[in-house]
SEDOVEX-953156 format. One record per atom (N, C-alpha, C): x, z, y; atom name; residue number from 0. Coordinates in pm, whole numbers, m for minus. Example, Ala and Ser with C-alpha at 12.3 -4.5 7.8 and 13.67 -1.06 7.14 Angstrom:
% SEDOVEX-953156
      c1      c3      c2  at    i
    1319     780    m569   N    0
    1230     780    m450  CA    0
    1320     780    m330   C    0
    1285     708    m225   N    1
    1367     714    m106  CA    1
    1290     787       3   C    1
//
This chain:
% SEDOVEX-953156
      c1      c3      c2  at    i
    1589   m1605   m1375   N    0
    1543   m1535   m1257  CA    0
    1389   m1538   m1253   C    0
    1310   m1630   m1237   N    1
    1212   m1683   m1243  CA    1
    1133   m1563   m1416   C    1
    1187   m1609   m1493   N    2
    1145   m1522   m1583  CA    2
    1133   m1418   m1584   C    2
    1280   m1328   m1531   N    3
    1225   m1135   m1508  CA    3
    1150   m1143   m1451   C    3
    1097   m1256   m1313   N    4
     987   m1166   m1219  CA    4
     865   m1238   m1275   C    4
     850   m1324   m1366   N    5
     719   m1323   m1476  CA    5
     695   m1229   m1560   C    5
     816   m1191   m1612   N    6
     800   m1063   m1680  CA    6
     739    m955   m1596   C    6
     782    m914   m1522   N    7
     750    m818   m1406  CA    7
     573    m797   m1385   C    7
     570    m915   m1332   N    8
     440    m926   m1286  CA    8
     321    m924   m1398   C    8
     423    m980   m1533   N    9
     302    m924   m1602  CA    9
     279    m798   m1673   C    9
     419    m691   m1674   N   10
     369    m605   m1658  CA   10
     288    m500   m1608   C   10
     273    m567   m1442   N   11
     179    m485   m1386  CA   11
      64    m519   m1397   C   11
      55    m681   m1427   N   12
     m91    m720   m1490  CA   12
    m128    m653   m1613   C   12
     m25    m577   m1678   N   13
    m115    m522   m1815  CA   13
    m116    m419   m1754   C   13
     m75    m356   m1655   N   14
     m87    m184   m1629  CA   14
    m234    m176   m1554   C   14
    m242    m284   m1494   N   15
    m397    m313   m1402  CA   15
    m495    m354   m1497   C   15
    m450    m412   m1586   N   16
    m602    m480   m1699  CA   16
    m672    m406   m1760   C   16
    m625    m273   m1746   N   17
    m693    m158   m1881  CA   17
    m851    m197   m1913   C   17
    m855    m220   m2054   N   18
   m1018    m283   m2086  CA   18
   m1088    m150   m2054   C   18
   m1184    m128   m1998   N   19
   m1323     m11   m2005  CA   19
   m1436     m47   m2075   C   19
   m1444    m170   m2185   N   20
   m1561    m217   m2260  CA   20
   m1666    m267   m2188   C   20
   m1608    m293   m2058   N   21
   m1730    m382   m1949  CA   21
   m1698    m530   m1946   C   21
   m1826    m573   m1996   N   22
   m1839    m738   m1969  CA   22
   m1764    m791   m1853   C   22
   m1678    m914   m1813   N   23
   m1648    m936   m1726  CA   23
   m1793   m1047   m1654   C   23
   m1910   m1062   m1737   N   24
   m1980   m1145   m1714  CA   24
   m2079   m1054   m1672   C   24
   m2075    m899   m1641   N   25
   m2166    m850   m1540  CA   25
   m2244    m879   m1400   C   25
   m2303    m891   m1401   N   26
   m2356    m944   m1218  CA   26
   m2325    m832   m1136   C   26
   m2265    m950   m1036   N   27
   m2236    m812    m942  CA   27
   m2364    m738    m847   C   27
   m2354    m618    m804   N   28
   m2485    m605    m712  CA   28
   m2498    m680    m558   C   28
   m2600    m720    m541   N   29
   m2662    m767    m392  CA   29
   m2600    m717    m301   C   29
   m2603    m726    m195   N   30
   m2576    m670     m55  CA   30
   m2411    m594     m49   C   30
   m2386    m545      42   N   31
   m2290    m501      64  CA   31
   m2293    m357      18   C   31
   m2172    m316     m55   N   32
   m2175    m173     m84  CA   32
   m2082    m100      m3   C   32
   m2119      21      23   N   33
   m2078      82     122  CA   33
   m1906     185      61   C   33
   m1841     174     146   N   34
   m1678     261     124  CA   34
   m1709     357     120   C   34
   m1804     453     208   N   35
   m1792     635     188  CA   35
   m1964     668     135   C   35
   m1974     744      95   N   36
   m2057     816     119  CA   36
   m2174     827     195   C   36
   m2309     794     182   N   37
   m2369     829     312  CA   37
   m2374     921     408   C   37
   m2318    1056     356   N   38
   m2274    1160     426  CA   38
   m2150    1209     467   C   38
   m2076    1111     453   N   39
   m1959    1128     526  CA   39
   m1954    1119     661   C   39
   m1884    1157     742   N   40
   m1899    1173     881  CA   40
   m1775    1164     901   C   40
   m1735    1085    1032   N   41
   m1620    1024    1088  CA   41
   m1627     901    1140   C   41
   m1502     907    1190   N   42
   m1465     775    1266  CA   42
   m1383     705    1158   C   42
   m1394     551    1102   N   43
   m1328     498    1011  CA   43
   m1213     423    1057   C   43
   m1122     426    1018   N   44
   m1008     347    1037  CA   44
    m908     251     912   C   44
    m832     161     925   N   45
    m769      67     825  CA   45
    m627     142     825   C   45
    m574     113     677   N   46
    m423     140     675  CA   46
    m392     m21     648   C   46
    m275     m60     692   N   47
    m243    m173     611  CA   47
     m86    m166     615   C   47
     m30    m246     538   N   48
     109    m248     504  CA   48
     181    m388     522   C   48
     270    m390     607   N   49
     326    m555     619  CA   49
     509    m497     613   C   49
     547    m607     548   N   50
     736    m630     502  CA   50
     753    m698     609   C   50
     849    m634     655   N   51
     941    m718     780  CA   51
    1106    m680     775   C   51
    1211    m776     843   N   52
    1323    m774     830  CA   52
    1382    m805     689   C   52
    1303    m927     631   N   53
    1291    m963     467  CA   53
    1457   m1098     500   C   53
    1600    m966     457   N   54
    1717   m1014     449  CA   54
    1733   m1159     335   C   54
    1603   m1223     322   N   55
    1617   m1302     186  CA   55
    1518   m1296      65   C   55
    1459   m1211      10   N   56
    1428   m1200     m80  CA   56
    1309   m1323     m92   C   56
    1321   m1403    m211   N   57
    1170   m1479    m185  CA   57
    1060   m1421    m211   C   57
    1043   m1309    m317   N   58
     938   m1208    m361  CA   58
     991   m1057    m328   C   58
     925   m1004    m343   N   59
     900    m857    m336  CA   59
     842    m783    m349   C   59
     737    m717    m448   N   60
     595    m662    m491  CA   60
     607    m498    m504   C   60
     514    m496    m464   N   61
     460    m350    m454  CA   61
     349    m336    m468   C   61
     310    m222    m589   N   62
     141    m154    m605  CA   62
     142     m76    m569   C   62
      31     m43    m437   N   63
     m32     133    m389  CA   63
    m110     165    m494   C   63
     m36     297    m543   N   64
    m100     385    m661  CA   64
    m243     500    m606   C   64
    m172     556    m483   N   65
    m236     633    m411  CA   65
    m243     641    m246   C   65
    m346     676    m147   N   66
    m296     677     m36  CA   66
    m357     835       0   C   66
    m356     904     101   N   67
    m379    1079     155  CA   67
    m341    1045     285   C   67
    m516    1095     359   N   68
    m503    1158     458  CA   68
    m562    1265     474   C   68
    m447    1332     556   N   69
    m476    1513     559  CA   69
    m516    1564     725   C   69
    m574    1592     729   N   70
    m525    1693     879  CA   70
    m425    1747     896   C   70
    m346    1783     983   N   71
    m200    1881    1057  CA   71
    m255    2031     990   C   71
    m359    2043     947   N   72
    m372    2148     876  CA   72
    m401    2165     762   C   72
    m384    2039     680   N   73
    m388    2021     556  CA   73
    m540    2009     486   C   73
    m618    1986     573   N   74
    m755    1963     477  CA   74
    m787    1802     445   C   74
    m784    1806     313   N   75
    m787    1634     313  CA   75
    m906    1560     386   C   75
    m882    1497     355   N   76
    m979    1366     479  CA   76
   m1032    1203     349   C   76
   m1159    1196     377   N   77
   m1226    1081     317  CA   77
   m1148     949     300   C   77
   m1097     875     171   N   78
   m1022     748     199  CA   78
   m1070     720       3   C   78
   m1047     541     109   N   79
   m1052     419     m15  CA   79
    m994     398     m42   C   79
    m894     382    m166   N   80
    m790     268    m171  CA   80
    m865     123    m185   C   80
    m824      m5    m120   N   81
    m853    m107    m118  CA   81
    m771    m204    m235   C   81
    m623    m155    m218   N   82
    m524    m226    m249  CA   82
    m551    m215    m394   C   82
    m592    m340    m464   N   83
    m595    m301    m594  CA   83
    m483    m385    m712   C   83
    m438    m467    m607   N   84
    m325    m558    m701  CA   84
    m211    m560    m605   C   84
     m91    m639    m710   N   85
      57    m617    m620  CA   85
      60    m685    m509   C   85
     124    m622    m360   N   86
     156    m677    m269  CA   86
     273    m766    m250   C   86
     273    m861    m187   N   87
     379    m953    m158  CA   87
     415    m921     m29   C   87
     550    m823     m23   N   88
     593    m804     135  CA   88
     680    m922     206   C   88
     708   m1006     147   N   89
     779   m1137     235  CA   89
     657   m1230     271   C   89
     567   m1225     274   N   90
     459   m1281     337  CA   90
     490   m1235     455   C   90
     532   m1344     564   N   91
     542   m1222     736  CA   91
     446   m1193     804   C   91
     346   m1337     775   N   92
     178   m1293     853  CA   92
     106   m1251     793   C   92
     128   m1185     683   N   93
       8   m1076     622  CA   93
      60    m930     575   C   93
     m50    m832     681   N   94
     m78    m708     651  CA   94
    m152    m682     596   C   94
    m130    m631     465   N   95
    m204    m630     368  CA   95
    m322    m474     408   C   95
    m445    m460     347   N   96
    m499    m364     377  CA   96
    m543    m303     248   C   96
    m475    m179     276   N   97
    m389     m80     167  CA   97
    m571      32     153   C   97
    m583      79     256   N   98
    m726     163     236  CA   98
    m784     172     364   C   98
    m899     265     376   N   99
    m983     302     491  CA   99
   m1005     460     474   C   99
    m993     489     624   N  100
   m1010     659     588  CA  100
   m1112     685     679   C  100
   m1160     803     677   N  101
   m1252     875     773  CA  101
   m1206    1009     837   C  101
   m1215     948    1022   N  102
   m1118    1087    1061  CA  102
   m1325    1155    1133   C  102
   m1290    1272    1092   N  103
   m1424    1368    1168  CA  103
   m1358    1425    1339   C  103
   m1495    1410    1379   N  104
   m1437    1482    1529  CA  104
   m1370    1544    1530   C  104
   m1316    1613    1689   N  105
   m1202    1701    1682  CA  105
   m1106    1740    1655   C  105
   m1059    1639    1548   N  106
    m971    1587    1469  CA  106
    m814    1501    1596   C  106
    m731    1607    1561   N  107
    m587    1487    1696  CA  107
    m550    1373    1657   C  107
    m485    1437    1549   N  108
    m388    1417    1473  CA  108
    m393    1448    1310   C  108
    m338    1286    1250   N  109
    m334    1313    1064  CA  109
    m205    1307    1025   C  109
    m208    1321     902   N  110
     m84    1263     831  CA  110
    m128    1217     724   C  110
     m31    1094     731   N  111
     m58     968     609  CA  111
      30     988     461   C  111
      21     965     326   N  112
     134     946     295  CA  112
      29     844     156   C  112
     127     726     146   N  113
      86     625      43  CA  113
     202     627     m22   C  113
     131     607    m149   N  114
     246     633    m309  CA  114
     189     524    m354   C  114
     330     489    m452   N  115
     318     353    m539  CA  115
     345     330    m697   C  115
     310     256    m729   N  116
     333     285    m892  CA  116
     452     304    m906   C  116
     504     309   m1062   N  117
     658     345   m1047  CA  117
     712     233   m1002   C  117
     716      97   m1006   N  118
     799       0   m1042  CA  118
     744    m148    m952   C  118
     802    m198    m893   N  119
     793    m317    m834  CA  119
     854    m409    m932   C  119
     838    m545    m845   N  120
     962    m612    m844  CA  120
     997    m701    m724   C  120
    1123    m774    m751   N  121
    1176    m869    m636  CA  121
    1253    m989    m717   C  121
    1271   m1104    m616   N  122
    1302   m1253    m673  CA  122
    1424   m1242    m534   C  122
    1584   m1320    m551   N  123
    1604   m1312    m453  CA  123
    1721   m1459    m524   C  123
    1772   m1481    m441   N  124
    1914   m1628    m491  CA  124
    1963   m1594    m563   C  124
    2050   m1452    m535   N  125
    2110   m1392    m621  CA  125
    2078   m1318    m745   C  125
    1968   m1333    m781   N  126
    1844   m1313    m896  CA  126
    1769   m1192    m894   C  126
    1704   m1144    m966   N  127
    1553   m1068    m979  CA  127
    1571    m922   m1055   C  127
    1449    m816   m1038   N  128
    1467    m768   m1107  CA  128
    1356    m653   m1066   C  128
    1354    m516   m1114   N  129
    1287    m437   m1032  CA  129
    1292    m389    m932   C  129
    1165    m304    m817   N  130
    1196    m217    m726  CA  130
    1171     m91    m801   C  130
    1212      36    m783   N  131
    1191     145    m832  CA  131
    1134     229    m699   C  131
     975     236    m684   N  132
     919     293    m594  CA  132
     912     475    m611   C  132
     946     496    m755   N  133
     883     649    m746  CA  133
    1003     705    m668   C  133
    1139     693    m583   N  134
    1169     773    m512  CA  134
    1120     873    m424   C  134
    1052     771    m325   N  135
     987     891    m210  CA  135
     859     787    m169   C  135
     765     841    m135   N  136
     649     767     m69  CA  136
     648     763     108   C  136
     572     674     140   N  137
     557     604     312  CA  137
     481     730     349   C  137
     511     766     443   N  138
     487     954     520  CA  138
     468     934     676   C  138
     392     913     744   N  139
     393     911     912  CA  139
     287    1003     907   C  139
     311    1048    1067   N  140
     173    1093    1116  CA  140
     105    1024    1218   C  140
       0    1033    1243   N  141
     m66     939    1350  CA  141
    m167    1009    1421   C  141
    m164     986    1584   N  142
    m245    1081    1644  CA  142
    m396     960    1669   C  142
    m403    1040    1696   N  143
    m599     990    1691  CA  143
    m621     842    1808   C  143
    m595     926    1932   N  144
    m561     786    2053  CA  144
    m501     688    2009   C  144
    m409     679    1915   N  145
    m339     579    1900  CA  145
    m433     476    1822   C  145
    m484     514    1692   N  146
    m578     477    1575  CA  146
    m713     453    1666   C  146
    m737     479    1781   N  147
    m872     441    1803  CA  147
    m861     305    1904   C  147
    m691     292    1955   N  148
    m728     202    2040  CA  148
    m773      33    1946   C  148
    m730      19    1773   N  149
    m750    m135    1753  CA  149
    m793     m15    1613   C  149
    m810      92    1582   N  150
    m887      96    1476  CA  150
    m813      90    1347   C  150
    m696      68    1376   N  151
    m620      72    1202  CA  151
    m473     122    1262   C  151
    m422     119    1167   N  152
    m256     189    1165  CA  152
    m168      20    1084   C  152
     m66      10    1088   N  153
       4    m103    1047  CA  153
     122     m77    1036   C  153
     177     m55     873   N  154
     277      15     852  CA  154
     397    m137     850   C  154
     516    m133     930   N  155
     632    m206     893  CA  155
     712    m151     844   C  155
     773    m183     644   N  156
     818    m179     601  CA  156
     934    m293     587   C  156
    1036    m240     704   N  157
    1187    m246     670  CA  157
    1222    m318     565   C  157
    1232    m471     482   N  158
    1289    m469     338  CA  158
    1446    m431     322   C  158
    1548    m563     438   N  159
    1641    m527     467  CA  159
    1721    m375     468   C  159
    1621    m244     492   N  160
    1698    m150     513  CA  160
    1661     m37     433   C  160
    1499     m86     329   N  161
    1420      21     241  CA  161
    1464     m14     112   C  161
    1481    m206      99   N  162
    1532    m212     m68  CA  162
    1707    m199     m49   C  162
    1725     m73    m156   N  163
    1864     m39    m186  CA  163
    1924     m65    m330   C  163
    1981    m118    m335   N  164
    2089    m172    m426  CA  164
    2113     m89    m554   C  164
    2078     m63    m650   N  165
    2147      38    m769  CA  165
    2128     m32    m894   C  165
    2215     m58    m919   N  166
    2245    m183   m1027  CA  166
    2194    m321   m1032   C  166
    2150    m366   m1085   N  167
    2046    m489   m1110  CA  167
    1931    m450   m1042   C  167
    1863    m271    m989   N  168
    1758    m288    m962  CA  168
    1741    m256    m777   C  168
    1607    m190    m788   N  169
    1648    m165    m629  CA  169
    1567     m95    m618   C  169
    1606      m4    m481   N  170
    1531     145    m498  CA  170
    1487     163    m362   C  170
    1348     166    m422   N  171
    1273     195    m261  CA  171
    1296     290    m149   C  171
    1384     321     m33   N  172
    1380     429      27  CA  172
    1329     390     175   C  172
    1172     407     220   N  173
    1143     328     286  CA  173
    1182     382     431   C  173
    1225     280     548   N  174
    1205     272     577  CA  174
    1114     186     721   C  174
    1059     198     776   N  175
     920     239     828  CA  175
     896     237     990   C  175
     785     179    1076   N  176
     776     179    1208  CA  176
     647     107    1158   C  176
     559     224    1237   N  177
     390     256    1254  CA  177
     343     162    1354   C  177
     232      37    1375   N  178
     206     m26    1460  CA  178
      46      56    1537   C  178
       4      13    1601   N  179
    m171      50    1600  CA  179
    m195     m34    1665   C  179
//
């Protein structure tokens, strides 16, 4: 058990390691670097992602591949991904913070949708194995009042009712309840 989800994890450690021929003994730069643009314009806000209703599992991992925010009229909107390694959704007190977006005035209402690599994994008594995320990706919309009263969005991901059963593995079909 213990072994598939070493295995696991280090596959996503080789999918994350890709060499780019950069020293890891680079210095990093001074001061704080900035998420957008200096010319970006907006109001910034957090996505983050927390597992709840965790029926058991001792692990459970998930990589955000991608996150999109759009307007109700489809013009995309400024965002970071933050999330750069696998999440642990049975952690109950941590919401992990997935990206930051920039909503521009006038703006109501967005829509979110965060995608994940293909493949998780999970550790459970009854033993281990993958999640298979490329089904469908996390999709809400969120109106503006809501996101401005604490400034971020806080996605609860369901494990109990999103990880589904199909053979040895398990298949992400999330669902989902938006905090702010």
């Amino acid at each position: 058990m213990k072994k598939l989800m070493l295995s696991v994890l280090g596959a996503v450690a080789l999918g994350l390691g890709g060499c780019d021929g950069a020293s890891s003994r680079t210095q990093e730069p001074t001061g704080p670097l900035p998420d957008f643009p200096a010319e970006a314009q907006g109001q910034r806000f957090e996505l983050r992602l927390k597992g709840v209703n965790n029926p058991g599992y001792a692990s459970a991992l998930v990589q955000v591949r991608r996150i999109s925010v759009t307007t109700m009229e489809g013009e995309a909107l400024p965002v970071r991904l933050k999330s750069r390694f696998p999440m642990e959704l049975t952690q109950t007190e941590q919401a992990h913070l997935v990206g930051l977006f920039l909503v521009p005035e006038g703006v109501e209402r967005v829509k979110v949708e965060v995608s994940f690599d293909d493949f998780g994994g999970y550790e459970a008594a009854s033993g281990g194995g993958v999640i298979d995320t490329r089904v469908a990706p996390l999709r809400f919309e969120a109106p503006l009042t809501y996101l401005a009263e604490r400034g971020r969005a806080v996605v609860h991901l369901d494990l109990g009712q999103s990880l589904q059963t199909q053979g040895e593995a398990k298949l992400l079909l999330p669902s989902l309840d938006v905090r702010y």
